[in-house]
ZADO-878022 format. One record per residue (C-alpha): residue in three letters; z, x, y. Coordinates in steps of 0.5 Angstrom, whole numbers. Example, Ala and Ser with C-alpha at 12.3 -4.5 7.8 and 13.67 -1.06 7.14 Angstrom:
code ALA w 16 u 25 v -9
code SER w 14 u 27 v -2
This chain:
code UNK w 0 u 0 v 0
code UNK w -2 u 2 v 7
code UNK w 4 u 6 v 10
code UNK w 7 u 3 v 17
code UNK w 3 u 9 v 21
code UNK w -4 u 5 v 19
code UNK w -2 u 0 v 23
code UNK w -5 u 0 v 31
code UNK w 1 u 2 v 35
code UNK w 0 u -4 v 39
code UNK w 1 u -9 v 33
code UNK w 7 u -4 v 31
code UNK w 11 u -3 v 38
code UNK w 11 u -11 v 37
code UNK w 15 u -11 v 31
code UNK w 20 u -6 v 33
code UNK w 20 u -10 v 39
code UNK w 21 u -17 v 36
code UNK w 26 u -14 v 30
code UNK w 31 u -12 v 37
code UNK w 31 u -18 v 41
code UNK w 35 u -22 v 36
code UNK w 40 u -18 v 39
code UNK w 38 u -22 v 46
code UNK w 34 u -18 v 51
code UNK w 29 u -22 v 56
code UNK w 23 u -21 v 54
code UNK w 21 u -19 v 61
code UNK w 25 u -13 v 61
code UNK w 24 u -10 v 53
code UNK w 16 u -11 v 54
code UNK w 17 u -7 v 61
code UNK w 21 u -2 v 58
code UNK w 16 u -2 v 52
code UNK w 9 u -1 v 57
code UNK w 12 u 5 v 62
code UNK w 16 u 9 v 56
code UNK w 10 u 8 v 50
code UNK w 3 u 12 v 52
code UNK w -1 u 5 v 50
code UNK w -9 u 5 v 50
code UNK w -10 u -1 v 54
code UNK w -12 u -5 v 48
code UNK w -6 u -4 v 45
code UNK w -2 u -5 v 51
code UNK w -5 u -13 v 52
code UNK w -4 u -14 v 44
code UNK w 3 u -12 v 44
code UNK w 4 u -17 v 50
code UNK w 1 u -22 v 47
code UNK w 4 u -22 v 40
code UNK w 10 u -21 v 44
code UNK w 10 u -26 v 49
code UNK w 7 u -31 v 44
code UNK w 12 u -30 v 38
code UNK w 17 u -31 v 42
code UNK w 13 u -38 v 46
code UNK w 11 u -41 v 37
code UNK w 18 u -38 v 35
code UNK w 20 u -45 v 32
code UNK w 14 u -47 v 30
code UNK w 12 u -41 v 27
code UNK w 19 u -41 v 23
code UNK w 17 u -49 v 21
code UNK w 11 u -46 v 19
code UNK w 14 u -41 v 15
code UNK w 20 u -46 v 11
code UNK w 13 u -51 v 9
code UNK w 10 u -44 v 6
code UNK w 16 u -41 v 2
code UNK w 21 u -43 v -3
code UNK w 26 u -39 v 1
code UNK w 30 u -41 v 6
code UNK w 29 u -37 v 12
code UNK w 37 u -35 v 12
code UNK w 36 u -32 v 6
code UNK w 29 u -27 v 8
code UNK w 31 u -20 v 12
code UNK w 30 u -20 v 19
code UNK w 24 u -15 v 18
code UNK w 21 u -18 v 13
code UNK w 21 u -25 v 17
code UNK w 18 u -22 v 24
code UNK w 13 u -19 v 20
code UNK w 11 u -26 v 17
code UNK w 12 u -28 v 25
code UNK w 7 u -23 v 27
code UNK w 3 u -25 v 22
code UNK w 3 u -32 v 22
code UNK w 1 u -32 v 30
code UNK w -4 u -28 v 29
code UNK w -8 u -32 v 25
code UNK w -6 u -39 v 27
code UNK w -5 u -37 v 35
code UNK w -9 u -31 v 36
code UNK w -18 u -32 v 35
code UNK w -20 u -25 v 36
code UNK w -15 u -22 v 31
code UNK w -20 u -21 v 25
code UNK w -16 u -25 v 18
code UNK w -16 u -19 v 14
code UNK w -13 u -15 v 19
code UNK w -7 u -20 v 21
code UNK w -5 u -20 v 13
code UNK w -7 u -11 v 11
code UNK w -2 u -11 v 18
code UNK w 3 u -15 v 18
code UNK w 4 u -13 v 10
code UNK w 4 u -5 v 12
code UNK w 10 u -7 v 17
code UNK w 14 u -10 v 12
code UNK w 20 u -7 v 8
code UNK w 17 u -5 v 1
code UNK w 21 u -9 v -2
code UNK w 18 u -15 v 2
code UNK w 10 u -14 v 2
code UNK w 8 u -18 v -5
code UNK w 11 u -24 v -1
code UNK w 9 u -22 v 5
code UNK w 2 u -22 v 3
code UNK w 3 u -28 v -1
code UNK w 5 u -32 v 4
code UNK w 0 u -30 v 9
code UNK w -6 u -31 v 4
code UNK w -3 u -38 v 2
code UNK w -4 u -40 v 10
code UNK w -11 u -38 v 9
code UNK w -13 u -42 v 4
code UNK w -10 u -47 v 6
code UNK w -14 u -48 v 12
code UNK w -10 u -43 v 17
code UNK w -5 u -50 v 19
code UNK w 1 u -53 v 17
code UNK w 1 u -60 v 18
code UNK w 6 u -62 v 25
code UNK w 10 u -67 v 24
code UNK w 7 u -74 v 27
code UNK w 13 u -77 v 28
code UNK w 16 u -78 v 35
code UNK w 22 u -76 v 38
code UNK w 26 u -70 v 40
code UNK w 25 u -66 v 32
code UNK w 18 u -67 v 32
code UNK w 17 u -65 v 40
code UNK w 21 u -59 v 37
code UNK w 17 u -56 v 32
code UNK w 10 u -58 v 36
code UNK w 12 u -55 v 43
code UNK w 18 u -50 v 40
code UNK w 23 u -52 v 44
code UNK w 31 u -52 v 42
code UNK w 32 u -60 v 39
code UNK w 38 u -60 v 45
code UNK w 33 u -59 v 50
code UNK w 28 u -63 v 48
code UNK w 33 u -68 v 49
code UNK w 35 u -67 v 56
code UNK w 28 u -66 v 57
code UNK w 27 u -73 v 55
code UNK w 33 u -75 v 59
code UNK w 31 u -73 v 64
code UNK w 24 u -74 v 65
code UNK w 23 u -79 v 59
code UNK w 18 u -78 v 52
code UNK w 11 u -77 v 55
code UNK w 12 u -74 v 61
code UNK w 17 u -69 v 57
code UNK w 11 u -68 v 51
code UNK w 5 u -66 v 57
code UNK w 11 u -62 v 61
code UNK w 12 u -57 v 54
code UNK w 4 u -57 v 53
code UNK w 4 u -55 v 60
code UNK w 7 u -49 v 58
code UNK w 3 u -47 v 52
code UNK w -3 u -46 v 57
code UNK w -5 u -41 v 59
code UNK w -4 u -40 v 67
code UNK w -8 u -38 v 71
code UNK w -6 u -31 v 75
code UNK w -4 u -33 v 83
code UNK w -4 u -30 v 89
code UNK w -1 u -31 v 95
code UNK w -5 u -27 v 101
code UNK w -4 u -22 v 106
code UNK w -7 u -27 v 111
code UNK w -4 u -21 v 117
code UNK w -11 u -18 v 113
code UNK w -15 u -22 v 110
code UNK w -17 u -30 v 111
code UNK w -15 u -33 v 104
code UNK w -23 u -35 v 103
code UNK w -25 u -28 v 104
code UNK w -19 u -26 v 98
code UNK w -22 u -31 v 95
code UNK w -29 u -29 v 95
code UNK w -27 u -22 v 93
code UNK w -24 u -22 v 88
code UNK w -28 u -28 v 86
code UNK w -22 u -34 v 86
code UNK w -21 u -40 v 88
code UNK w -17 u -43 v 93
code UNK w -11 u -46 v 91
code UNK w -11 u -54 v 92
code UNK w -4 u -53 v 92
code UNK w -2 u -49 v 98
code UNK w -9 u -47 v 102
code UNK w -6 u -38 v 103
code UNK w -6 u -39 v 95
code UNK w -12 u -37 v 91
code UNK w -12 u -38 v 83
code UNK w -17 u -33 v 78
code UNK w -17 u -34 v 71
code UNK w -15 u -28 v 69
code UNK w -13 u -21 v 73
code UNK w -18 u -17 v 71
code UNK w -20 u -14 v 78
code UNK w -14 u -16 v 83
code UNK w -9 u -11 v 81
code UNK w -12 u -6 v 87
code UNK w -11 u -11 v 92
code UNK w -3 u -12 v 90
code UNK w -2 u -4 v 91
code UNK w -7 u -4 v 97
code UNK w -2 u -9 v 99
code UNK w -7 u -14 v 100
code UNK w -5 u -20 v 97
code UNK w 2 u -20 v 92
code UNK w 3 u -24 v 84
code UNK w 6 u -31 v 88
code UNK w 6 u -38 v 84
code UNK w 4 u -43 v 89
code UNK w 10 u -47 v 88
code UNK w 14 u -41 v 90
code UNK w 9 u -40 v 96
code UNK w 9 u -47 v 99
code UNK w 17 u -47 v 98
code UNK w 16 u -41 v 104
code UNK w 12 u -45 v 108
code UNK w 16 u -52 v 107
code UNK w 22 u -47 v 111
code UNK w 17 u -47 v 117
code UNK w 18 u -40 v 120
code UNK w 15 u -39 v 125
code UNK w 13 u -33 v 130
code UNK w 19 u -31 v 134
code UNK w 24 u -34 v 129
code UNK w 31 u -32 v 126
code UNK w 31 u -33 v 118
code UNK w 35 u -32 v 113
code UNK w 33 u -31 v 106
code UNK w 41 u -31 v 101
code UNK w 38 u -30 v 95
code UNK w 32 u -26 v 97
code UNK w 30 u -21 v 91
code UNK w 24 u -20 v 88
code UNK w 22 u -21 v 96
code UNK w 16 u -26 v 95
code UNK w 19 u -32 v 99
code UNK w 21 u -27 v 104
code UNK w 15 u -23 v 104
code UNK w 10 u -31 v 105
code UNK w 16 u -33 v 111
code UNK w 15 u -27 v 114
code UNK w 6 u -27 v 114
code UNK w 7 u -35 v 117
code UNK w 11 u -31 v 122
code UNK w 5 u -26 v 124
code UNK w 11 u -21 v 123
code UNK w 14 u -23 v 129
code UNK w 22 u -23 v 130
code UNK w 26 u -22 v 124
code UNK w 28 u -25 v 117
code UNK w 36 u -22 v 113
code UNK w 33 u -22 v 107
code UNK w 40 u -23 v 103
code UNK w 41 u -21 v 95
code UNK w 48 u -21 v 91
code UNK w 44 u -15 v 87
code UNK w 44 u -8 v 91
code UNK w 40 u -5 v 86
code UNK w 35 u -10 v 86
code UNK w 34 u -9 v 95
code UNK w 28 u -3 v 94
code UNK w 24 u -7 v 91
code UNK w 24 u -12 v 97
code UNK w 23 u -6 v 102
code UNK w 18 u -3 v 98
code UNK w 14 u -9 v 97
code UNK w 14 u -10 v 106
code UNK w 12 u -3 v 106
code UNK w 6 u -4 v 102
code UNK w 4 u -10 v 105
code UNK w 4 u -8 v 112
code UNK w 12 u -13 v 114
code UNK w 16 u -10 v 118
code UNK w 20 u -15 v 121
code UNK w 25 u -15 v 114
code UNK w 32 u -13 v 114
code UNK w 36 u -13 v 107
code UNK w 44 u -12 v 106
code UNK w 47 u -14 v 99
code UNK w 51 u -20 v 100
code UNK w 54 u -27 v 96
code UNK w 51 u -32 v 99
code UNK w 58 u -35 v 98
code UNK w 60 u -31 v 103
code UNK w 55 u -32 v 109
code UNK w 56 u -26 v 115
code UNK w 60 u -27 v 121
code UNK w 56 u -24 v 126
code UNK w 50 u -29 v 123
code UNK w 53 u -35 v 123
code UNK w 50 u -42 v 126
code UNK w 44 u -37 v 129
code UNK w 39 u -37 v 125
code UNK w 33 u -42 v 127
code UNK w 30 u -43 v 119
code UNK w 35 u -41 v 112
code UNK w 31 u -41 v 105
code UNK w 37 u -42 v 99
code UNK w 33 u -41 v 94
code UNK w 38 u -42 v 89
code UNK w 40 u -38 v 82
code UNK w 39 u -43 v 77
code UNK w 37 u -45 v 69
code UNK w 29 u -43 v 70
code UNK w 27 u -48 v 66
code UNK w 21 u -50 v 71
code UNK w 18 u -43 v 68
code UNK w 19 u -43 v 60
code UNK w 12 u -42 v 61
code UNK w 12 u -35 v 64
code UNK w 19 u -34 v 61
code UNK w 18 u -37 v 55
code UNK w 25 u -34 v 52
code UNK w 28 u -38 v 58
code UNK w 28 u -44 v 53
code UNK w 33 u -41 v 48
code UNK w 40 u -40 v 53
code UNK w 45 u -44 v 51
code UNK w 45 u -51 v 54
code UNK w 53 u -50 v 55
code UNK w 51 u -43 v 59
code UNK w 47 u -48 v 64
code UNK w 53 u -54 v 65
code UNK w 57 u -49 v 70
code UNK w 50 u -48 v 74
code UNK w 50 u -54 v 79
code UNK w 58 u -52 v 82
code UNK w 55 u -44 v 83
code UNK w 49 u -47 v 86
code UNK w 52 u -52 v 91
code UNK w 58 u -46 v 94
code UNK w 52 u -42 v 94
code UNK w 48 u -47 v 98
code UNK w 55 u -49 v 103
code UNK w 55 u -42 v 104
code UNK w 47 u -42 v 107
code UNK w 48 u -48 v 111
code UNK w 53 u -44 v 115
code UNK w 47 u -40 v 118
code UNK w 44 u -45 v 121
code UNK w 45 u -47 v 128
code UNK w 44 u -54 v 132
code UNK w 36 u -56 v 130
code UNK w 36 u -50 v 125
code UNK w 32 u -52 v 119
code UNK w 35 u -51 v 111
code UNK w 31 u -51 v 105
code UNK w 34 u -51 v 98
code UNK w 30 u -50 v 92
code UNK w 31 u -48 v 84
code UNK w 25 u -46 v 79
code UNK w 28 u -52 v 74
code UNK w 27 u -59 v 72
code UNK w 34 u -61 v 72
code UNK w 36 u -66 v 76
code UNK w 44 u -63 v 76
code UNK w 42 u -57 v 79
code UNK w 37 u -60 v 84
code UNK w 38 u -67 v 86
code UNK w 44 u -67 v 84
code UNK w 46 u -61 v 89
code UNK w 43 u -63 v 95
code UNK w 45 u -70 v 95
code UNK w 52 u -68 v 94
code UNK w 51 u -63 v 100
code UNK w 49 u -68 v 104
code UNK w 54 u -73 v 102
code UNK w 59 u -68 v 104
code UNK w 57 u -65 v 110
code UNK w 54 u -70 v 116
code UNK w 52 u -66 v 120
code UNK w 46 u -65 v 116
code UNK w 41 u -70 v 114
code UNK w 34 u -69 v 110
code UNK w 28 u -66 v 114
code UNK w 20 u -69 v 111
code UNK w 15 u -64 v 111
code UNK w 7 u -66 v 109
code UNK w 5 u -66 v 102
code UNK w -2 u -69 v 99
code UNK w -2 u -75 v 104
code UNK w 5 u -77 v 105
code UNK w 12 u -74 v 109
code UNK w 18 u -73 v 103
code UNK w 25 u -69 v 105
code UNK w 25 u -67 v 97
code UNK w 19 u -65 v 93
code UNK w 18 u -63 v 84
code UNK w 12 u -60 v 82
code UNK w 11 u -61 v 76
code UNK w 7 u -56 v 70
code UNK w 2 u -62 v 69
code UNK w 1 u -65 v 75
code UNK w 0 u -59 v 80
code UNK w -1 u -54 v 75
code UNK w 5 u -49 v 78
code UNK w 11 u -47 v 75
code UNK w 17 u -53 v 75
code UNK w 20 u -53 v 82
code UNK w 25 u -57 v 86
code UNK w 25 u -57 v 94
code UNK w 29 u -60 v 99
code UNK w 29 u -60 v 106
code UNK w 35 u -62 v 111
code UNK w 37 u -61 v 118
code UNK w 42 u -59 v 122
code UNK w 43 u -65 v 127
């Protein structure tokens, strides 16, 4: 049988990165790691990706599909033996450019010799039944679990709070592939004219957004500083704030940068934004990213939003509290998001509401606030500002335009508009 260093390192960085994140590691961070430690030609970096974002996106599935293959329980398998059948089975299923063959020889050679026959029969099994397993067709929270691999407990707080069907098109929406978003630098370039460039099209969402199916060709105009990765629905949150020229602003959880950098481009990069986070470590990357895209107006300082700064108070023009939240509008792009502890999230609504209280003390007479998450959960949005709201009189809600209407709150949905799952609230201070 194959030794394991036949394998394509892609196909074999992913196994050994699949194999360590049972322990719990984001995603994110391990495939980041991976990619600046491993010299990775650049097929084999955009194979390691997609195995292991998607091994992780069908996780669930995969392991239904694995217990339908087997007389085993999926208990009783070795963890090497099981990520191997995983790798194997999201291949074949998942993936229509991986040659069969190549899926099985690989995924077999990866295996523990003790578990390549039953790897290799599993695998073949699956082929010769058509490369599917029957889905089950039943409604309800189990079958939308192992359709869409969510958690059965969060597919029944999806359907509470959105009901069945809207839940079904929301995990669907986060199986698609998304196409990349850019939000432009419009301090140097018109959003048409990006757009033609790179051959995008301008975002029906939020017009200095422009969506490519790929990001094959933008990656020189994100280090030129041209334009930066930006979801609209994080882009039109910062334009909701208002910001205009001149202004104070301030942006309590600020870091990885992107709603600051979009508020200070509508400021034309003039007057000042107090860029807040409560993670020092993360404040470089907010300065190199305003470097690089020419913003000068930025001032970042590590701060808890919860306790706001005194020198500040009722002197900002516009607040942006964009809140830490639960992540659950981004499984899409964060698809290990979805497999946290629904008790973990329950504490959320009272941190976000201090966090909230604490941003509203920077606003001064007239001055405008803004609240949002990238969650679905209603606790933590709705449930946040009506509370504010009730609690603290001297705001009230402030309607912004959006596709015809003038609204105070607005959800973007993955289905509907195409974005992350996000939440906004605008107020005022009377």
């Amino acid at each position: 049988m194959d030794d394991i260093k036949t394998v394509s390192p892609g196909r074999r960085a992913a196994f050994i990165s699949l194999c360590k994140m049972r322990a719990g590691k984001y995603t994110n961070l391990e495939v980041g790691t991976v990619l600046s430690r491993m010299q990775l030609s650049e097929a084999d970096r955009g194979l390691y990706t997609a195995l292991v974002y998607g091994v992780t996106e069908r996780l669930i599935t995969l392991d239904y599909m694995i217990a339908a293959l087997s007389k085993r329980v999926l208990s009783a398998l070795d963890e090497e033996v099981l990520c191997a059948l995983r790798l194997g089975l999201y291949q074949l299923a998942f993936m229509d450019r991986i040659p069969p063959h190549a899926a099985v020889s690989q995924s077999v050679a990866l295996t523990p010799a003790k578990g390549r026959g039953f790897v290799n029969a599993l695998l073949r099994t699956f082929i010769r039944g058509g490369s599917t397993v029957p889905m089950p067709e039943k409604d309800g929270a189990e079958a939308l679990s192992v359709r869409y691999s969510i958690p059965i407990s969060l597919c029944n707080a999806f359907i509470e709070w959105l009901g069945s069907d809207t839940a079904e098109k929301v995990f669907a929406a986060f199986l698609e592939k998304e196409d990349a978003a850019l939000r432009i630098n419009t301090l140097r370039h018109s959003t048409q004219e990006a757009a033609q460039r790179i051959n995008g099209v301008v975002s029906n969402v939020y017009g200095a957004c422009v969506r490519k199916s790929s990001f094959a060709g933008v990656l020189s105009g994100v280090e030129a500083g041209d334009w930066f990765v930006q979801d609209e629905a994080s882009a039109l949150c910062a334009h909701i704030v208002g910001a205009r020229p001149g202004e104070t602003v301030v942006d309590v959880c600020a870091a990885p940068g992107g709603k600051s950098f979009a508020m200070a481009i509508e400021m034309e990069n003039q007057g000042k934004i107090h860029a807040f986070d409560l993670h020092g470590n993360k404040l470089s990357l907010i300065q190199r990213g305003a470097e690089k895209l020419g913003i000068s107006i930025l001032e970042t300082e590590e701060r808890d939003a919860r306790n706001p700064k005194k020198s500040l108070i009722g002197q900002a023009d516009r607040v942006l509290c964009d809140a830490p939240c639960s992540g659950l509008g981004v499984i899409g792009k964060k698809p290990d998001i979805k497999y946290k502890e629904m008790e973990t999230m329950a504490r959320l609504p009272e941190v976000q509401y201090a966090v909230l209280v604490g941003a509203a003390a920077y606003v001064r007479s007239g001055g405008t606030l803004v609240y949002s998450t990238c969650t679905l959960n209603p606790a933590e949005n709705e449930g946040v500002t009506e509370r504010f709201l009730t609690e603290h009189p001297e705001f009230e809600p402030f309607p912004f335009p959006f596709a015809g209407t003038d609204q105070s709150t607005l959800t973007l949905l993955p289905h509907i508009h195409g974005t992350d799952g996000f939440y906004i609230c605008r107020m005022q201070r009377k």
